[in-house]
C-alpha positions as CSV (number, residue, x, y, z in Angstrom):
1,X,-21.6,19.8,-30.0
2,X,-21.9,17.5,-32.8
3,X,-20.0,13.9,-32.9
4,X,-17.7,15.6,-35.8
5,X,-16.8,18.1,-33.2
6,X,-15.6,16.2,-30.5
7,X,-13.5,14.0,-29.3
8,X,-14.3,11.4,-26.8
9,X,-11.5,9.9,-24.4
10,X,-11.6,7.2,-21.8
11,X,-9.2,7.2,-19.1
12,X,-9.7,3.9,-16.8
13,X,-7.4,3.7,-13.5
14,X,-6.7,1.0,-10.4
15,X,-4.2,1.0,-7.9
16,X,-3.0,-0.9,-4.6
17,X,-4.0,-4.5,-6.6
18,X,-1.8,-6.0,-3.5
19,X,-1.9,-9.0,-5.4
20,X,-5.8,-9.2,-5.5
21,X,-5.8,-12.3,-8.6
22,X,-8.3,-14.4,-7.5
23,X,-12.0,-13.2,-7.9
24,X,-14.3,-14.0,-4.5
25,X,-17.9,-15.6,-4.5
26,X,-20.3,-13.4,-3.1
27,X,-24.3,-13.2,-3.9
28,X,-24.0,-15.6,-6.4
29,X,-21.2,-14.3,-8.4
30,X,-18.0,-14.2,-9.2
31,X,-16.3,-10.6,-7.3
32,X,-13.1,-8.8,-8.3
33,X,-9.9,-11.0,-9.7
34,X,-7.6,-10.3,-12.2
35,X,-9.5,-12.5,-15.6
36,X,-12.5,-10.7,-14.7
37,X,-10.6,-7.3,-14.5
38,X,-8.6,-7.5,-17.5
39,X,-11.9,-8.7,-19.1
40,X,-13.1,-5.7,-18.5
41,X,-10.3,-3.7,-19.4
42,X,-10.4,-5.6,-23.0
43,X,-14.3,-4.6,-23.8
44,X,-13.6,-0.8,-22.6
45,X,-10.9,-1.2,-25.7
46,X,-13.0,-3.2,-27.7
47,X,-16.1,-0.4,-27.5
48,X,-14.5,2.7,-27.6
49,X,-11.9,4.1,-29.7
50,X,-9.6,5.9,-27.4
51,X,-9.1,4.4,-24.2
52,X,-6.1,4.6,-21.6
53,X,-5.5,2.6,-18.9
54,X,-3.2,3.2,-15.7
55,X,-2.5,1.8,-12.9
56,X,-1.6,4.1,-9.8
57,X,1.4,1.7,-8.2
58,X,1.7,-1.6,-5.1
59,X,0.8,-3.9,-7.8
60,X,2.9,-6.3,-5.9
61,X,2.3,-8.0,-2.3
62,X,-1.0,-9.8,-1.1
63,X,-1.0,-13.1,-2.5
64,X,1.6,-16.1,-2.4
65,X,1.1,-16.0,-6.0
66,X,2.9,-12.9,-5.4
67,X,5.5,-13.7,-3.0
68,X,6.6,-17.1,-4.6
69,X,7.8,-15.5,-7.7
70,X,8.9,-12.5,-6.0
71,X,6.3,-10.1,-8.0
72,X,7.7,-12.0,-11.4
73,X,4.1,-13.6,-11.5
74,X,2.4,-10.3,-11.2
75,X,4.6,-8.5,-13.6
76,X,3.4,-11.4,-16.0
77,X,-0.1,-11.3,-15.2
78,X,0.0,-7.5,-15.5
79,X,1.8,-8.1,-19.2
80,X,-1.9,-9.9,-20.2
81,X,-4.0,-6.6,-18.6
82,X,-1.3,-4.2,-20.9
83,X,-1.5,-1.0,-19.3
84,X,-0.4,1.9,-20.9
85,X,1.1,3.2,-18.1
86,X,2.4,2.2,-14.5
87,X,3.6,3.8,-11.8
88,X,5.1,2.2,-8.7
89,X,4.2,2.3,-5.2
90,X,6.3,1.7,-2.0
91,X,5.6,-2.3,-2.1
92,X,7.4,-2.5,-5.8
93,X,10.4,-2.3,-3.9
94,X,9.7,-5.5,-1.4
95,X,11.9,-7.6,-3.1
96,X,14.7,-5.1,-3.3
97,X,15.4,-2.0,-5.6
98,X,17.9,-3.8,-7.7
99,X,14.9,-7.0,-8.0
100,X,12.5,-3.9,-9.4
101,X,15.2,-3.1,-11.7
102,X,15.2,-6.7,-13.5
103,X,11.1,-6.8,-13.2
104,X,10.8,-3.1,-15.2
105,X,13.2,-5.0,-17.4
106,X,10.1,-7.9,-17.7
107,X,7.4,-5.5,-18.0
108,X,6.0,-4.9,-21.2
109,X,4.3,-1.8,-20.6
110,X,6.4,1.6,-19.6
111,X,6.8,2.3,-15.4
112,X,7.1,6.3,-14.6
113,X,8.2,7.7,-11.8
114,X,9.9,11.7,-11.4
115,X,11.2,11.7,-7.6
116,X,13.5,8.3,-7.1
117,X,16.8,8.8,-8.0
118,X,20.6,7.8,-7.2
119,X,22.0,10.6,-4.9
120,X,25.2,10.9,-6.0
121,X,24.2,12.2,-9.5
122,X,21.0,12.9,-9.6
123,X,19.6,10.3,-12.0
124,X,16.3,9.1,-11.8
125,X,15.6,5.6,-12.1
126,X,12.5,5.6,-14.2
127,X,11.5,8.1,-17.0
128,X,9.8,10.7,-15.3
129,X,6.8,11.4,-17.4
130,X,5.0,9.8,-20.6
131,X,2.8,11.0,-23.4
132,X,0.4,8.7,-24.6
133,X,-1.8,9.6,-27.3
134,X,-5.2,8.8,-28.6
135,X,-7.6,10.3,-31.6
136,X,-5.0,13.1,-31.6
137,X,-5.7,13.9,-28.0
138,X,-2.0,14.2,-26.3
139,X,-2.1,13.2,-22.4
140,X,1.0,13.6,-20.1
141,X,1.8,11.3,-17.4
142,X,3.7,12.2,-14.3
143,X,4.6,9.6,-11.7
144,X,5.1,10.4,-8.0
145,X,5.6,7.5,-5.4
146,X,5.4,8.5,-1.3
147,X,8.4,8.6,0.7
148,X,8.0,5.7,2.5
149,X,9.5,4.4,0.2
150,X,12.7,5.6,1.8
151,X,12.0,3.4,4.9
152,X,12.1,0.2,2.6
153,X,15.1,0.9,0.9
154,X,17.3,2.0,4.3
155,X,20.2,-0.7,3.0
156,X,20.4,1.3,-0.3
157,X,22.1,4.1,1.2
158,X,22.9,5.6,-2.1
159,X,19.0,6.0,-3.4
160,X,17.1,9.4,-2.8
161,X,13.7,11.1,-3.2
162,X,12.1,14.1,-2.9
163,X,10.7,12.7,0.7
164,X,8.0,15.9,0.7
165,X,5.1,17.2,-1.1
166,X,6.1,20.5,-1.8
167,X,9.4,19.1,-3.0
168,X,7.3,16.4,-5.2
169,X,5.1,19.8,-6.3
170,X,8.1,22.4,-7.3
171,X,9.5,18.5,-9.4
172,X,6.5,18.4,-11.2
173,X,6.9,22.4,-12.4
174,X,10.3,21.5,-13.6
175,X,8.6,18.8,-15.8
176,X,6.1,20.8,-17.0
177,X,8.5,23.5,-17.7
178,X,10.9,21.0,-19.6
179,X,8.8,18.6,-21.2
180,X,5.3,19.7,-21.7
181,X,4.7,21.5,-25.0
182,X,2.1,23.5,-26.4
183,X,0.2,20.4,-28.1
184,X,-0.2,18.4,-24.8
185,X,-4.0,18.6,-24.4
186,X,-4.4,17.0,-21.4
187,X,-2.1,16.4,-17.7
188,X,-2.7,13.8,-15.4
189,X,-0.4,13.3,-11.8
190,X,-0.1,9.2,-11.6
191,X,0.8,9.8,-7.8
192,X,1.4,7.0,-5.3
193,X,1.7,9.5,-1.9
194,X,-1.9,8.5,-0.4
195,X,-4.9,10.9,-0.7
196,X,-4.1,13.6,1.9
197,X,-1.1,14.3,0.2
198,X,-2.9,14.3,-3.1
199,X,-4.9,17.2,-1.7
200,X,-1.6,19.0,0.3
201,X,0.0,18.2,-3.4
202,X,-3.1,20.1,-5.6
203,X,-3.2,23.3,-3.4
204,X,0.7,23.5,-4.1
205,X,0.4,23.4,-8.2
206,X,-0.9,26.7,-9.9
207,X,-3.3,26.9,-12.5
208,X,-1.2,28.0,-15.5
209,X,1.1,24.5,-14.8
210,X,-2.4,23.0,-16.3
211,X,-2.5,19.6,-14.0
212,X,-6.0,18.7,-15.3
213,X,-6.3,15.5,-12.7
214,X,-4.8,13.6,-9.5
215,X,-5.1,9.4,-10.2
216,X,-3.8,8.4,-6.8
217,X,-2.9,5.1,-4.9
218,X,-1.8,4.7,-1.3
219,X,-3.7,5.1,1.4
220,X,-6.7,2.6,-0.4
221,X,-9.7,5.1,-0.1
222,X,-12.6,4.7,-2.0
223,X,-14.0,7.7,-3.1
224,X,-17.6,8.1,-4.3
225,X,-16.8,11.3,-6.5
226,X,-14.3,13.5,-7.4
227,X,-13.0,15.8,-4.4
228,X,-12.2,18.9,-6.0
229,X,-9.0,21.1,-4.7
230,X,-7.2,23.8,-6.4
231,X,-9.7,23.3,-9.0
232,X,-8.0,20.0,-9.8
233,X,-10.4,16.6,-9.5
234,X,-8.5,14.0,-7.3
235,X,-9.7,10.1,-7.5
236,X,-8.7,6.8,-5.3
237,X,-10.5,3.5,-6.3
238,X,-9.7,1.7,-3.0
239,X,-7.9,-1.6,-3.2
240,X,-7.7,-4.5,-5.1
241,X,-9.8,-5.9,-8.3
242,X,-13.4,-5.2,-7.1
243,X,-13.4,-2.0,-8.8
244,X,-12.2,0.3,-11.1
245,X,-12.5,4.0,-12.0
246,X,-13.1,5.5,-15.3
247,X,-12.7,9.1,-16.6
248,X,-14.7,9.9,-19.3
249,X,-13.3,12.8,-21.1
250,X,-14.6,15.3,-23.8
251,X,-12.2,17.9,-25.7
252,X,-12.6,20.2,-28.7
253,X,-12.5,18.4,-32.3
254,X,-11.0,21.1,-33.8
255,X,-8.7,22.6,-31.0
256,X,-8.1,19.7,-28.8
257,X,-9.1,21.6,-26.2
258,X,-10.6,19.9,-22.9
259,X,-14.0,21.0,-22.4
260,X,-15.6,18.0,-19.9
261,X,-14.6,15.5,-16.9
262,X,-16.9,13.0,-15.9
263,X,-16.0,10.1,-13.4
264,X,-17.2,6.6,-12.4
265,X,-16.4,3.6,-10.6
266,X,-17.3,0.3,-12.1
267,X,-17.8,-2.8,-10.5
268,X,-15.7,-5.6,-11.8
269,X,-17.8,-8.9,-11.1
270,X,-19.6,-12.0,-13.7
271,X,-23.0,-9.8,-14.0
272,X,-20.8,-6.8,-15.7
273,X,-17.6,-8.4,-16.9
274,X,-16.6,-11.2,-18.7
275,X,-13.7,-13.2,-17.8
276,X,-10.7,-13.3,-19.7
277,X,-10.2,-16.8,-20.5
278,X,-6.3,-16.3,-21.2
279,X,-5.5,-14.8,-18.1
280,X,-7.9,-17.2,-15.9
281,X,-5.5,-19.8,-17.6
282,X,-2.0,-18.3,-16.3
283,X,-3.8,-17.6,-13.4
284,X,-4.7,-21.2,-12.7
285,X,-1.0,-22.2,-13.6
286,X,0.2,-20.2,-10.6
287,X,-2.5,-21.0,-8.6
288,X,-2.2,-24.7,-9.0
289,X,1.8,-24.5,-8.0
290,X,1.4,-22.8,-4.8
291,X,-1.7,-24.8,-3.3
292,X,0.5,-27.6,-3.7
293,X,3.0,-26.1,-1.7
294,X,1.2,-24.1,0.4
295,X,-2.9,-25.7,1.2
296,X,-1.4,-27.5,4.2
297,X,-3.4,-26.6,7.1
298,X,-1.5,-25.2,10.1
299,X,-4.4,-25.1,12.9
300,X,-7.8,-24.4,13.5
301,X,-9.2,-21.4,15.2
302,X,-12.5,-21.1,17.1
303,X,-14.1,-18.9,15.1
304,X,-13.1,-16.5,12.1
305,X,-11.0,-13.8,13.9
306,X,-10.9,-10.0,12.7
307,X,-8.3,-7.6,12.0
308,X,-10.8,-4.4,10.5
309,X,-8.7,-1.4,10.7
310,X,-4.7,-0.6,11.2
311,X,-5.3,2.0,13.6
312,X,-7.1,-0.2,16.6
313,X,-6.6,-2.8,18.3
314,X,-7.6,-6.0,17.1
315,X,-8.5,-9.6,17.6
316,X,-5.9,-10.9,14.9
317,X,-3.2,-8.5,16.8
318,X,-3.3,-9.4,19.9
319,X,-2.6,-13.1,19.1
320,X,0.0,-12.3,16.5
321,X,1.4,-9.9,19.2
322,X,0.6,-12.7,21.9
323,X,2.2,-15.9,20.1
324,X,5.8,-13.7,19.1
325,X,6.1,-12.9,23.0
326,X,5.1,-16.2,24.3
327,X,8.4,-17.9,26.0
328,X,10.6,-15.3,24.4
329,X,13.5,-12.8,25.9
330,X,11.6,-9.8,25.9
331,X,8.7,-8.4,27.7
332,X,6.6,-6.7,25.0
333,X,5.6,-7.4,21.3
334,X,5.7,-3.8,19.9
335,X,3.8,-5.7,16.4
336,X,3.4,-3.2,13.3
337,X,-0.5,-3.1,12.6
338,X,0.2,-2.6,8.9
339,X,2.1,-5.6,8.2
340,X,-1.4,-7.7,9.0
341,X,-2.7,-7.0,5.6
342,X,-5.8,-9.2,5.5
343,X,-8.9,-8.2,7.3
344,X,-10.1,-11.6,8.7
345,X,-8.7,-15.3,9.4
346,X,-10.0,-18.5,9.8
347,X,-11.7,-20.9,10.9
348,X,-8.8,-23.4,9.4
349,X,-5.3,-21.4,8.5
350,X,-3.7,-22.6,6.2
351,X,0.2,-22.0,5.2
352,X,-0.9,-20.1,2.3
353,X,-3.6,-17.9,4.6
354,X,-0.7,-17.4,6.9
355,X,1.7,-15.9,4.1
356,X,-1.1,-13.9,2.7
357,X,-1.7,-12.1,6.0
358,X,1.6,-11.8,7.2
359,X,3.5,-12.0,4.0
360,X,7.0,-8.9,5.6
361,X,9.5,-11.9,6.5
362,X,11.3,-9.8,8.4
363,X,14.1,-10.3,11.4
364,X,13.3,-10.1,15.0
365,X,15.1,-7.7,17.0
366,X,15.6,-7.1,21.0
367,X,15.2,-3.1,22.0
368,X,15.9,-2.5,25.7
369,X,14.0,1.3,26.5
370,X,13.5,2.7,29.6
371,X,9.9,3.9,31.1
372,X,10.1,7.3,29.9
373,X,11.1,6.4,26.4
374,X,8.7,4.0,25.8
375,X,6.0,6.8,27.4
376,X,7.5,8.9,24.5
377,X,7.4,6.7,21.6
378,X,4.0,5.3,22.0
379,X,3.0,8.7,22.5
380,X,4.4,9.5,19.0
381,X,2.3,6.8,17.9
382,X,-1.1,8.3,19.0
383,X,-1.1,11.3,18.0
384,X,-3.7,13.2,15.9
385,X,-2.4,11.6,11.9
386,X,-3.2,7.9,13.6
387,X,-7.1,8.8,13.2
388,X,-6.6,8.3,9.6
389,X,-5.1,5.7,9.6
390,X,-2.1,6.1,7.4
391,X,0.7,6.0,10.1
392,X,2.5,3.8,11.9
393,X,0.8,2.1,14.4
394,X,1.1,-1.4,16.8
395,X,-0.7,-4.2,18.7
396,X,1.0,-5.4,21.2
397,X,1.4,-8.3,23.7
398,X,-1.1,-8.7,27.0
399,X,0.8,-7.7,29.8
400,X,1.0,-4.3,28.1
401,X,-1.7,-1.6,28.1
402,X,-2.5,2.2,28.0
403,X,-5.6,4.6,28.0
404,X,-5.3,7.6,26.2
405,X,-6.7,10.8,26.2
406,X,-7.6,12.3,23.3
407,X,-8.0,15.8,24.0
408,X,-5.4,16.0,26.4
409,X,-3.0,14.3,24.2
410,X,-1.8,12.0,27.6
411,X,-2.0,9.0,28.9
412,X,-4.7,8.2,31.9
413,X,-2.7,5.1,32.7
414,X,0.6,2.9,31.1
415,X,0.9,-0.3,32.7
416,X,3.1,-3.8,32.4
417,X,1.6,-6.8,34.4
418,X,-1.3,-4.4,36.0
419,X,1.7,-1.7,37.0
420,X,2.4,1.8,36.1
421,X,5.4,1.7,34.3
422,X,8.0,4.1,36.2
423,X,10.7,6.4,33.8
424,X,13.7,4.4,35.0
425,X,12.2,1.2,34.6
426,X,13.4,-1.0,31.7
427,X,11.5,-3.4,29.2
428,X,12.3,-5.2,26.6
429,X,10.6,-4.8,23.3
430,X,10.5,-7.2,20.1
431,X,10.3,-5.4,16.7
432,X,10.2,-5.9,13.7
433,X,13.3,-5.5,11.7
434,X,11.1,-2.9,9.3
435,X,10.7,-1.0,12.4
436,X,13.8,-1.4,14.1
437,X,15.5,-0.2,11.1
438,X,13.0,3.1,11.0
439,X,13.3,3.2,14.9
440,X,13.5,7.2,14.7
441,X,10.9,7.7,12.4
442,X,8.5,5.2,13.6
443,X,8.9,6.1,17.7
444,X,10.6,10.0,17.4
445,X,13.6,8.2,19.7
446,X,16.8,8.5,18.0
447,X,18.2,4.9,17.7
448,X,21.7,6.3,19.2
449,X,19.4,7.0,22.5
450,X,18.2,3.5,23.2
451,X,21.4,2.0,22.3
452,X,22.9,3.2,25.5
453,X,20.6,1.0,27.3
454,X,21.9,-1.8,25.7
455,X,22.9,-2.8,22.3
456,X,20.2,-4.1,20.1
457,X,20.4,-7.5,18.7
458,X,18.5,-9.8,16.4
459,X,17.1,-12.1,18.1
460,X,15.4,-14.5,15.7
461,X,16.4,-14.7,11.8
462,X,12.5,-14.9,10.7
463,X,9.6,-13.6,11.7
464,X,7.2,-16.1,9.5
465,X,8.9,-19.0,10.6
466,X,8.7,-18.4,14.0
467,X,4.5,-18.1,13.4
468,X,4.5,-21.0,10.8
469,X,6.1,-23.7,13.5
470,X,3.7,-22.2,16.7
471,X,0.6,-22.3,15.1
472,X,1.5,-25.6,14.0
473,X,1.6,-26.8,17.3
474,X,-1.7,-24.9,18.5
475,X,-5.2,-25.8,18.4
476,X,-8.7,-24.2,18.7
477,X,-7.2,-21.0,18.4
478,X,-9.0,-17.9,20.2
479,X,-8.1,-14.5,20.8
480,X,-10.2,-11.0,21.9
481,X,-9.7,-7.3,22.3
482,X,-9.5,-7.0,25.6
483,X,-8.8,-3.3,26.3
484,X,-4.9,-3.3,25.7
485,X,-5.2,0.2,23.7
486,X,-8.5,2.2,25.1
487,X,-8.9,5.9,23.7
488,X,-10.8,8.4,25.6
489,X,-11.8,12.1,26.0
C-alpha cells in the first residue's frame, strides 16, 4: 500500500506509575523517571504525526513526592507529560473520593471512567468514554477501573460500581450502542481490572461490538506480546517509568478502515530518551522540599532486606509484622502483604524510605477470633487465586505459623507459640484498618461473627507512626524467613 493510501497511527500507553518520578542508576545510566519518560513522550510527538498517549490508571502512590501533596504533585507532573487520556485506578481514590474530585478539577487532560457512579441516581462520576482523533482516524476510549475500588471507598456509602466483569462487559455494549457511531475507526478498552480480568472481560464482548484492543493496568504484568483472546490483543507494561508500550497502527487512507496492529515496549532510559529539562526542574522542586523533611535517617539494618513478591513470605514482613506485635495487646500481626509496596530496604532507612514502602497510614484495630475462625479465614487466604498474586494476602508475627497443603487444600499443622491452635481457643489479631473494614471480603468471616467474641476496637490511631518512633529506637536491624508460611503438596 502506498504512503498516499495509508494512514499511520501511534498509540503509546503506561499504567501503575505508583509515583515512579525519580529515574534509578543502573549500568551506567539513567533508568525510568518521569523527565526521561515524558522526554520520550515529546519526541514520539515530535516524529510522528498522529500520536496518542494514555495512561491505564494508579498514577498516584509510591513516592513521598506523592503523599506530601496528596497526589496534587503528580496531577502536576502529569499536566507536563499531557496525556490525551487517563483513566483511574483504585489508588486515585487514596486521598478520598471527594479529594479526586478537586484533583480531576486540576488535571489538564480528560479522566474516563464508565462503572463509578453515585447509587442513588445512577450518575457516573467521570465521562464514560472519549473520542480522540488523529489524521482523520476516530478512536474511542472506554474507561473501566476494578472493583476494589469498593474496598477503599467503604465510608462513601453512597458510591457504586459495576463490582463484576460481566457487569463491566454488558456496560461497555450500552456505550457502544449509545455513543459509538459509524465513523469511529478504531475502539480501545482503557481498563484498570488487572490482566485476568482483561481476558474473563475479552471473551465476554462479541465481535460485531468492534473492541479493537485491551490497554490494561492493575495487576503490574509485563507482557512481552500481545495475548490474544476473543480475537482482541490485550497489553500490560508492568509498573512504573522503566517502560512503555506503543501500538503502531495502520488503517485504510481512503476508508479509514483498520488493516494492521503491531506492538512494542520501549525502554525509557539516557541511551534512548532524552530528558525533559522542564519536568526534571519541577521534579527537583518537589524533590528538594521532601528531603528536607524527610532524609533523616531512622536506623540502620544489617544488610539490605527483601520483600520480592506479595504472595510469600518475606524478610521485610516478618519484621514489619514482628515490630507492630512487639509489647502490644494482641497475640498476632495479621500484616497485609500489599501495603509493602517496595521490593527491598536498606542498609540505612530513612523517613522518606519508610513512607515510600509503607506509605497506607491506616488505624490499628484489635480482632478477637476464635481457633476455628482464624483456621477459616487464613484458609480463605490460600486458596488457588493467591498463586497469582492478585489477592489478599498477609505476613504475620513469629509466634504464628502454618503449612499448607496444596493439593489437599488443608492445613498439615496451625500453631501459636509451637501449639496447635484448638477451635475454641481465642487470639487476638492486629489489622489494619483497610482490612478490618473489608473483614468479610478479605477473611470470608462475616464481621457480625467475630464481634460476638468481643467488640473490635482501635487500638492505635496510626500505623506509620507507630513504625516511625520503633525503628527510631532500633539498631542493626535483621530479620529472616523463617518458615512462618510453608506450602506443600
Amino acid at each position: 500500500m502506498a504512503d498516499e493510501e495509508r494512514i499511520n497511527l501511534t498509540l503509546i500507553h503506561s499504567n501503575d506509575f505508583h509515583g515512579d518520578f525519580l529515574a534509578k542508576e543502573e549500568d551506567g545510566m539513567q533508568k525510568g523517571g518521569i523527565a526521561l519518560l515524558s522526554g520520550y513522550v515529546q519526541e514520539q510527538r515530535d516524529d510522528k504525526e498522529n500520536v496518542i498517549y494514555a495512561i491505564a490508571g494508579d498514577m498516584f502512590r509510591g513516592s513521598v513526592i506523592d503523599s506530601e501533596y496528596k497526589g496534587l504533585s503528580t496531577i502536576e507532573l502529569m499536566n507536563r507529560l499531557m496525556p490525551d487520556v487517563v483513566t483511574i485506578g483504585n489508588h486515585e481514590v487514596d486521598y478520598g473520593l471527594a479529594h479526586l474530585l478537586f484533583i480531576e478539577k486540576c488535571a489538564r487532560f480528560p479522566i474516563i471512567n464508565a462503572n463509578l457512579f453515585i447509587k442513588t441516581n445512577h450518575v457516573r462520576l467521570f465521562n464514560p468514554y472519549i473520542v480522540l482523533e488523529r489524521g482523520g482516524i476516530k478512536v474511542l476510549f472506554i474507561g473501566i477501573i476494578t472493583d476494589e475500588i469498593l474496598a477503599s471507598t467503604k465510608g462513601e456509602d453512597i458510591i457504586g460500581s459495576f463490582v463484576d466483569v460481566r457487569a463491566a462487559a454488558e456496560e461497555i455494549k450500552v456505550i457502544i450502542d449509545t455513543y459509538k457511531t459509524t465513523d469511529i475507526n478504531y475502539t480501545v478498552i482503557l481498563s484498570h481490572i488487572g490482566f485476568d480480568k482483561d481476558q474473563e472481560l475479552a471473551s465476554l464482548i462479541p465481535p460485531e461490538y468492534g473492541v479493537n484492543l485491551i490497554i490494561g493496568g492493575h495487576t503490574h504484568t509485563l507482557l512481552d506480546e500481545p495475548c490474544y483472546v476473543n480475537g482482541i490483543p490485550i497489553v500490560q507494561v508492568g509498573t512504573g517509568s522503566g517502560q512503555i508500550g506503543r501500538c503502531e497502527l495502520e488503517f485504510d487512507g481512503a476508508t479509514r478502515e483498520f488493516r494492521d496492529f503491531k506492538w512494542f515496549v520501549d525502554k525509557i532510559d539516557s541511551k534512548h530518551c532524552v530528558a525533559d529539562k522542564q519536568v526534571a526542574t519541577l521534579l527537583d522542586a518537589y524533590k528538594n522540599e521532601t528531603d528536607e523533611k524527610y532524609l533523616s535517617v531512622l536506623t540502620n539494618f544489617k544488610r539490605v532486606l527483601t520483600h520480592p513478591a506479595r504472595n510469600q513470605e518475606t524478610e521485610l514482613g516478618n519484621l514489619f509484622a514482628d515490630v507492630m506485635q512487639e509489647d502490644s495487646s494482641f497475640d498476632i500481626m495479621v500484616l497485609g502483604s500489599g501495603s509493602l509496596r517496595l521490593p527491598e530496604l536498606g542498609p540505612i532507612l530513612h523517613l522518606q524510605d519508610l513512607k515510600e514502602f509503607f506509605p497506607f497510614d491506616d488505624p490499628l484495630h484489635l480482632v478477637e477470633v476464635t481457633g476455628k475462625q482464624f483456621r477459616h479465614m487464613i484458609a480463605y487466604v490460600m486458596r488457588d487465586e493467591y498463586l497469582t498474586g492478585h489477592t489478599e494476602f498477609y505476613q504475620y508475627s513469629k509466634d504464628f505459623r502454618y503449612v499448607w497443603s496444596q493439593s489437599k487444600h488443608e492445613f498439615k499443622s496451625f500453631t501459636y507459640k509451637g501449639e496447635e491452635i484448638k477451635d475454641d481457643q481465642l487470639l487476638k489479631l492486629g489489622l489494619q484498618g483497610y482490612h478490618f473494614n473489608n473483614f468479610e471480603s478479605s477473611f470470608d468471616v462475616p464481621i457480625e461473627e467475630v464481634v460476638k467474641n468481643k467488640q473490635p476496637r482501635i487500638v492505635a490511631m496510626s500505623c506509620l507512626g507507630i513504625y516511625e518512633e520503633l525503628f527510631a529506637n532500633m539498631r542493626n536491624v535483621d530479620a529472616h524467613v523463617d518458615g512462618r508460611i510453608t506450602v506443600v503438596e
